[in-house]
N, CA, C and O of each residue as an XYZ file, in Angstrom:
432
protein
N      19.972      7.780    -18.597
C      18.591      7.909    -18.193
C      18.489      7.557    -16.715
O      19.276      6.697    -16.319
N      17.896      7.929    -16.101
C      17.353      7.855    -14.651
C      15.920      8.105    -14.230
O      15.158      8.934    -14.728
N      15.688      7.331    -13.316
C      14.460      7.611    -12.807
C      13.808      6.581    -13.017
O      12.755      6.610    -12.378
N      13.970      5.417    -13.786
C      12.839      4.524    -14.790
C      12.375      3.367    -13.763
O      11.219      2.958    -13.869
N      13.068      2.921    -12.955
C      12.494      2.868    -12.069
C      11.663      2.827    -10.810
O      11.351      1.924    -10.034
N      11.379      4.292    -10.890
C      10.352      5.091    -10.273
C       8.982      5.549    -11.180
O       7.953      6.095    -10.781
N       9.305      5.184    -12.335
C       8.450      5.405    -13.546
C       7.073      4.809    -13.649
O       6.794      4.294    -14.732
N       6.051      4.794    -12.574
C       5.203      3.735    -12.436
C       4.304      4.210    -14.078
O       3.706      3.248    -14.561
N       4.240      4.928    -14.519
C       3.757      5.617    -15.766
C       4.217      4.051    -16.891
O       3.555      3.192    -17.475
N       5.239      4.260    -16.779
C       6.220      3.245    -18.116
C       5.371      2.068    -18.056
O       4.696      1.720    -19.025
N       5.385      1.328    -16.743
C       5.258      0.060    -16.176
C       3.628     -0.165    -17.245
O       3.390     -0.841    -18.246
N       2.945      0.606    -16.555
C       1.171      0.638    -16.534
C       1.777      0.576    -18.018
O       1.968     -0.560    -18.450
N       2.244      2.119    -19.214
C       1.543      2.018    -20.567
C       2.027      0.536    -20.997
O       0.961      0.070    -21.401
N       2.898     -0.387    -21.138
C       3.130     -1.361    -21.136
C       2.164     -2.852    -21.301
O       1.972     -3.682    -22.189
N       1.712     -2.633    -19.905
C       0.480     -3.090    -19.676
C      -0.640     -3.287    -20.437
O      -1.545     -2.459    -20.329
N      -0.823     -4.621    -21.514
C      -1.906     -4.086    -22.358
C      -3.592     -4.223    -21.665
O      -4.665     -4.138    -22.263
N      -3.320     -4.461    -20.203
C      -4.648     -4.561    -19.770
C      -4.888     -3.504    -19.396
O      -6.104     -3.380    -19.255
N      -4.136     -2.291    -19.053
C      -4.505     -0.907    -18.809
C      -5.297     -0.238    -19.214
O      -5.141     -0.379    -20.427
N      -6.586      0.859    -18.995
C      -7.207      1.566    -19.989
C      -6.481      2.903    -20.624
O      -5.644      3.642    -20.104
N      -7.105      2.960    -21.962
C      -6.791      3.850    -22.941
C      -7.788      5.200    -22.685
O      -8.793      5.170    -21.974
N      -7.373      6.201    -23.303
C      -8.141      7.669    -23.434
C      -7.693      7.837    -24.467
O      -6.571      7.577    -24.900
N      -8.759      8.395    -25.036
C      -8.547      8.375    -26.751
C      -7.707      8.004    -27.749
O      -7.189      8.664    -28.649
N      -7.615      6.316    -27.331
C      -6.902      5.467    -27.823
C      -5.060      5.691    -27.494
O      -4.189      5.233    -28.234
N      -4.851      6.324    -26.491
C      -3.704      6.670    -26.365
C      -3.480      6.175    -24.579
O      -4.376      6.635    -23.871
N      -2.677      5.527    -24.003
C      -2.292      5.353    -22.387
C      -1.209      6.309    -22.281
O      -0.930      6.581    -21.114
N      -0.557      6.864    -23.115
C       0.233      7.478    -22.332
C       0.688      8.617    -23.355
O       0.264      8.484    -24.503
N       1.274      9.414    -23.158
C       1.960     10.588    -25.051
C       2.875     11.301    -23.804
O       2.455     11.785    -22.752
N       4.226     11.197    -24.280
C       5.336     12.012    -23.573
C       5.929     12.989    -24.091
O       6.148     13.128    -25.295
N       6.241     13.760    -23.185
C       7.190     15.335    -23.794
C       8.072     15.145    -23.083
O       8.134     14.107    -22.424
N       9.181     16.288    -23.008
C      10.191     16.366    -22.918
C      10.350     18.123    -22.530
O       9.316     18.746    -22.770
N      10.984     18.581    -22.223
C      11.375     19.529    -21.457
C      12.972     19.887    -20.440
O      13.631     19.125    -19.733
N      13.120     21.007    -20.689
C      14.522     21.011    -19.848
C      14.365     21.378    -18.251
O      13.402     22.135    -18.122
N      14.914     21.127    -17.162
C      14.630     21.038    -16.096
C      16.297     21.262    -15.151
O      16.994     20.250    -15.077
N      16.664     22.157    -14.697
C      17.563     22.567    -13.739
C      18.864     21.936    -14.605
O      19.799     21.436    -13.979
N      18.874     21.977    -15.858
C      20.208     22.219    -17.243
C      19.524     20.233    -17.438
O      20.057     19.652    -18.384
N      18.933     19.746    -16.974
C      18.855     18.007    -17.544
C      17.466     18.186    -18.408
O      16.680     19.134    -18.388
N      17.421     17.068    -19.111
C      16.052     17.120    -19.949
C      15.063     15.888    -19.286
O      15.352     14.719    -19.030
N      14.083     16.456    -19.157
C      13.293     15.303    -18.304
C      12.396     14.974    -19.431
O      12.098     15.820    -20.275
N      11.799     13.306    -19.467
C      10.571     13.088    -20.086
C       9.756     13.128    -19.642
O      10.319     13.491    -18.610
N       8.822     13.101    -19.381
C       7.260     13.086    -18.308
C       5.865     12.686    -19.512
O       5.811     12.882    -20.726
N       4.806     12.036    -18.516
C       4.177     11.806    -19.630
C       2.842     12.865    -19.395
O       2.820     13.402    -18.288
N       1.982     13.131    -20.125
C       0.902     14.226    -19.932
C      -0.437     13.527    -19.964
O      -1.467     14.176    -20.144
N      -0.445     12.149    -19.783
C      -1.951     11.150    -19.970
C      -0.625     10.378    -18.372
O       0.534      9.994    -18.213
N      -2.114     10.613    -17.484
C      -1.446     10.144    -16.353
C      -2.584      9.138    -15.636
O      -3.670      9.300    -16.193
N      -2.638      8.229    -14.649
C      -3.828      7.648    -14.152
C      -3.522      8.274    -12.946
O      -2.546      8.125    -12.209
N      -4.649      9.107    -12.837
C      -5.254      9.594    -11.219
C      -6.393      9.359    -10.566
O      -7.434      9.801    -11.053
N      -6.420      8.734     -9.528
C      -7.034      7.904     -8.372
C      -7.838      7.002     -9.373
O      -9.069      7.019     -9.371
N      -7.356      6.480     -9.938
C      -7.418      5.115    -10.760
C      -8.732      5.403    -12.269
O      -9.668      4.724    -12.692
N      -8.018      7.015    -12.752
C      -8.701      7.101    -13.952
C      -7.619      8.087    -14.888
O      -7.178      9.153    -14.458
N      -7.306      7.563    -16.148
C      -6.741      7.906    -16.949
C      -7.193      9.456    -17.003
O      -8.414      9.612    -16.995
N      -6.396     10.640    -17.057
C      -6.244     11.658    -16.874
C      -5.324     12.372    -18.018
O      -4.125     12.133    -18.167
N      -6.172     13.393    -18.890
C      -4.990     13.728    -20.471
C      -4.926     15.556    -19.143
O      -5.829     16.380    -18.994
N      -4.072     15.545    -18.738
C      -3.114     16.756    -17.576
C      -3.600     17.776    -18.551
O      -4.505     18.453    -18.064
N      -3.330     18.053    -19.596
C      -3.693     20.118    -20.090
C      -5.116     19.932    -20.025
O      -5.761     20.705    -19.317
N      -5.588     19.195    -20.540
C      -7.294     19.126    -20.659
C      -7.918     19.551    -19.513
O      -8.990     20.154    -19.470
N      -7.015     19.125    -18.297
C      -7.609     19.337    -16.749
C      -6.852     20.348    -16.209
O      -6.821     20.337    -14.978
N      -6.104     21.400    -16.869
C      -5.825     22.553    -16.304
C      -4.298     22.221    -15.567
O      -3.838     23.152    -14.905
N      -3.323     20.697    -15.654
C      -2.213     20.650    -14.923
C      -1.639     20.893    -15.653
O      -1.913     21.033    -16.845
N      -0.280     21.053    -14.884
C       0.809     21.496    -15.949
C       1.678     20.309    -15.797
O       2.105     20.051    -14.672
N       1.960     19.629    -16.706
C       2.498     18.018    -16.667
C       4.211     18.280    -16.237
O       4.767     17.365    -15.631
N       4.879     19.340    -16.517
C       6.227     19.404    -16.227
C       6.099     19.675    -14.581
O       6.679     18.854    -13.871
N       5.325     20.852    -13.868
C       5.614     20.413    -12.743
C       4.688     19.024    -11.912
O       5.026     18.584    -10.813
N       3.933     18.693    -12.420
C       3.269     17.421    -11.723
C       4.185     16.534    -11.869
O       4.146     15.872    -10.832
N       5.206     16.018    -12.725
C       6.092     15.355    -12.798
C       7.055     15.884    -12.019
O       7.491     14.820    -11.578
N       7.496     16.431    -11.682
C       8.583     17.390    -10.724
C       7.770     16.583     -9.293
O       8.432     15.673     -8.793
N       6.793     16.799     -8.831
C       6.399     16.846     -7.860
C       6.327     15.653     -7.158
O       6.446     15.344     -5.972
N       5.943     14.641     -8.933
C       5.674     13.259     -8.359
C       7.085     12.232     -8.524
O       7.157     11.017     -8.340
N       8.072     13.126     -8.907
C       9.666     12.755     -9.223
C       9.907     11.225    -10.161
O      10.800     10.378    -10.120
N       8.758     11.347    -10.921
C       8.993      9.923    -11.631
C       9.284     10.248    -13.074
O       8.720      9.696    -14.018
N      10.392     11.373    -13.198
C      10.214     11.599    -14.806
C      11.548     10.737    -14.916
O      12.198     10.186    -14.028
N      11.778     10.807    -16.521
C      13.165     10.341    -17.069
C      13.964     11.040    -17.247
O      13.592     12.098    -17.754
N      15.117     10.932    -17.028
C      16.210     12.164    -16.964
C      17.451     11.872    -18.131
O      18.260     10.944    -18.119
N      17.341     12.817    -18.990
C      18.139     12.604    -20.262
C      19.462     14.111    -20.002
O      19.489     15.141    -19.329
N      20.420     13.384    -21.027
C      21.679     14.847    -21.405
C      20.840     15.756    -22.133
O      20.483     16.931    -22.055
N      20.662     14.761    -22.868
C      20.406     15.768    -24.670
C      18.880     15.251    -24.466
O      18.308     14.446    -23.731
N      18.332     16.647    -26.101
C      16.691     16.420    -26.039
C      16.732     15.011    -27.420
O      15.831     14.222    -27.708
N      18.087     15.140    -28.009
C      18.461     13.766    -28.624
C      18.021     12.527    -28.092
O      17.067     11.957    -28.621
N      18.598     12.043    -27.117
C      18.629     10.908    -26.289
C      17.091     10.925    -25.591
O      16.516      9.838    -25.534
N      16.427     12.080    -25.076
C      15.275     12.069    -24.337
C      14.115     11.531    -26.417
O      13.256     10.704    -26.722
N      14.630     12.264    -26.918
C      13.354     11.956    -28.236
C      13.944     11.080    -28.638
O      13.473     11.187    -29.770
N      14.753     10.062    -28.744
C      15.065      8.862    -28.863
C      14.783      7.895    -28.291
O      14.574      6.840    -28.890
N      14.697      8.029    -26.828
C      14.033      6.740    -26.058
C      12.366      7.162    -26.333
O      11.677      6.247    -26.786
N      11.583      8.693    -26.049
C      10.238      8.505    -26.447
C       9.874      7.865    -27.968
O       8.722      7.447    -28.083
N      10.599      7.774    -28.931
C       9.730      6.758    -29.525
C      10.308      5.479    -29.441
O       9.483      4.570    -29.541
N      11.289      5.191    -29.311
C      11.414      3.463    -28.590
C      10.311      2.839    -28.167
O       9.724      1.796    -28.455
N      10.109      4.084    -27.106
C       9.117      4.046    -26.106
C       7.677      3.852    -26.609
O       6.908      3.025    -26.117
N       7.475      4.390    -27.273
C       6.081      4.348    -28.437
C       6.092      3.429    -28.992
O       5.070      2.794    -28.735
N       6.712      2.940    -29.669
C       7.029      1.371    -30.613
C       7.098      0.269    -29.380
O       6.974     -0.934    -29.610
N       7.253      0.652    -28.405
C       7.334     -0.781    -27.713
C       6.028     -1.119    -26.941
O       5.614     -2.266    -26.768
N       5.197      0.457    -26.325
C       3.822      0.103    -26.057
C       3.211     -0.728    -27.320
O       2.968     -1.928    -27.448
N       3.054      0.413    -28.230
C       2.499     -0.460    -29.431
C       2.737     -1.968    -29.936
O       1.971     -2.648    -30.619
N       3.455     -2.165    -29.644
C       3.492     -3.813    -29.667
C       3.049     -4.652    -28.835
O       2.701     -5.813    -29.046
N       3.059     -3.942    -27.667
C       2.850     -4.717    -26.361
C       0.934     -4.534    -26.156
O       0.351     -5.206    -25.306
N       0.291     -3.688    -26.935
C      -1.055     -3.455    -26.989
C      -1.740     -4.358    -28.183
O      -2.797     -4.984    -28.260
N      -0.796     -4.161    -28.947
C      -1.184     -5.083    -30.404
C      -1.639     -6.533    -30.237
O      -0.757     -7.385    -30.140
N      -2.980     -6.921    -30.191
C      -3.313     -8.330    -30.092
C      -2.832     -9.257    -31.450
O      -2.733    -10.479    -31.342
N      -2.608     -8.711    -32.448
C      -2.619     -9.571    -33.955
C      -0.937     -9.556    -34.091
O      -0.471    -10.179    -35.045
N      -0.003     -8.865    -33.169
C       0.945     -8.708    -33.311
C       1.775     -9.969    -32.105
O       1.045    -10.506    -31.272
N       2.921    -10.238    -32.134
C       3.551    -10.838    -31.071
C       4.464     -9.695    -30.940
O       4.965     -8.898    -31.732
N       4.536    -10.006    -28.869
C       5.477     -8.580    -28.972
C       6.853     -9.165    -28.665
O       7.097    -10.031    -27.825
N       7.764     -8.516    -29.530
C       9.410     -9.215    -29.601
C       9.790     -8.297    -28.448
O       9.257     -7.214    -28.206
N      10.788     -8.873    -27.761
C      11.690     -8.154    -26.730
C      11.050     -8.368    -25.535
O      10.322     -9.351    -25.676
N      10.956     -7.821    -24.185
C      10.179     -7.552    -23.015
C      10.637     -6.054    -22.451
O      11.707     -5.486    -22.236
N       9.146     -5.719    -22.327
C       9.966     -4.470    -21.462
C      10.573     -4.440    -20.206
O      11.013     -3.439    -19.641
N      10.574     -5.683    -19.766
C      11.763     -6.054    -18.782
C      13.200     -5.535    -19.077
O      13.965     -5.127    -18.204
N      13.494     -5.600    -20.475
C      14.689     -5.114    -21.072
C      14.994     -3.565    -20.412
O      16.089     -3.004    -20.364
N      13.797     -3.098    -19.962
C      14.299     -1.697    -19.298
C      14.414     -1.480    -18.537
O      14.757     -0.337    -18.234
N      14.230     -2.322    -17.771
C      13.998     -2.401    -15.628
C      15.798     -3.268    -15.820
O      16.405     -3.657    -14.823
């Protein structure tokens, strides 16, 4: 994987003080990109308002291209393997009744 460091997307859904859009901060796809598989997410915050990208006419594979903060996988294996990691670990980290095990420090 690459890029996750440039991932300011990851950082924020994480964040359980962040705002939500229809109960969701972030929902990722996946896509192939010059033979690599990139993740990108399609709920983005623009100029400091949660933004669901098709709803508003972007196209989330190249806005991610553009803004070079996607995740870069071999396989669409490994890319849909870390997105729900990835899902299970916001969700914990949003969950007030829950304690969240691990840190997502574990990914930086």
């Amino acid at each position: 994987m690459e890029n996750i460091q440039n991932a300011e997307w990851v950082k924020r859904a994480l964040d359980p003080s962040t705002p939500m859009l229809d109960n969701q901060t972030v929902r990722t796809e996946y896509s192939e990109v010059d033979g690599k598989i990139v993740l990108y997410p399609t709920i983005r915050m623009i100029d400091g308002k949660l933004v669901n990208l098709r709803e508003e006419g972007i196209d989330p594979v190249s806005y991610t291209i553009q803004m070079g903060d996607f995740l870069s996988f071999d396989t669409t294996e490994e890319a849909d393997q870390f997105s729900k990691m990835f899902s299970d670990m916001v969700g914990r980290s949003r969950s007030a009744d829950k304690p969240t095990q691990g840190s997502s420090r574990d990914l930086f």
